[in-house]
C-alpha positions in Angstrom: 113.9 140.2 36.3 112.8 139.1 33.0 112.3 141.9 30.9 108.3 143.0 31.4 107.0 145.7 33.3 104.0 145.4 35.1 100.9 147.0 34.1 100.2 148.3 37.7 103.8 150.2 37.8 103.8 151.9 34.7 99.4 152.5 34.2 99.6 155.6 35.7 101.8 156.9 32.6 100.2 155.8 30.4 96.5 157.5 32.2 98.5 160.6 32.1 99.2 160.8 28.4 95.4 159.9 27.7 94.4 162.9 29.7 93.5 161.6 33.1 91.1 159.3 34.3 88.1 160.7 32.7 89.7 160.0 29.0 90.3 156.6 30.0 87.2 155.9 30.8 85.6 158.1 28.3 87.8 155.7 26.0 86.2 152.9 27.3 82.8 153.6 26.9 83.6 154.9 23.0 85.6 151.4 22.2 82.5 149.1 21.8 80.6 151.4 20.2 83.2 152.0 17.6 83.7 148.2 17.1 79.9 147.7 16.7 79.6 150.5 13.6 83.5 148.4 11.9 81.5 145.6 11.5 80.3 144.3 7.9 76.2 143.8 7.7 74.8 141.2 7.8 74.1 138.8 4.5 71.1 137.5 3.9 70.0 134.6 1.7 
């Protein structure tokens, strides 16, 4: 054994504290978009 878990054993925890399968997805599909309005605009010249 060498210390780590593997995703695949302790995932369905972790889904269960999010809320269930729909949250986890729901997460997904709110991740990019939130990265897209943290970015700096553009500079121009």
């Amino acid at each position: 054994m060498n210390g780590y878990s593997r995703w695949q054993d302790i995932r369905a925890e972790y889904v269960e504290r999010a809320g269930g399968e729909e949250a986890v997805e729901a997460g997904k599909q709110e991740l990019p978009k939130k990265a897209e309005r943290a970015r700096p605009f553009p500079r121009t010249r």
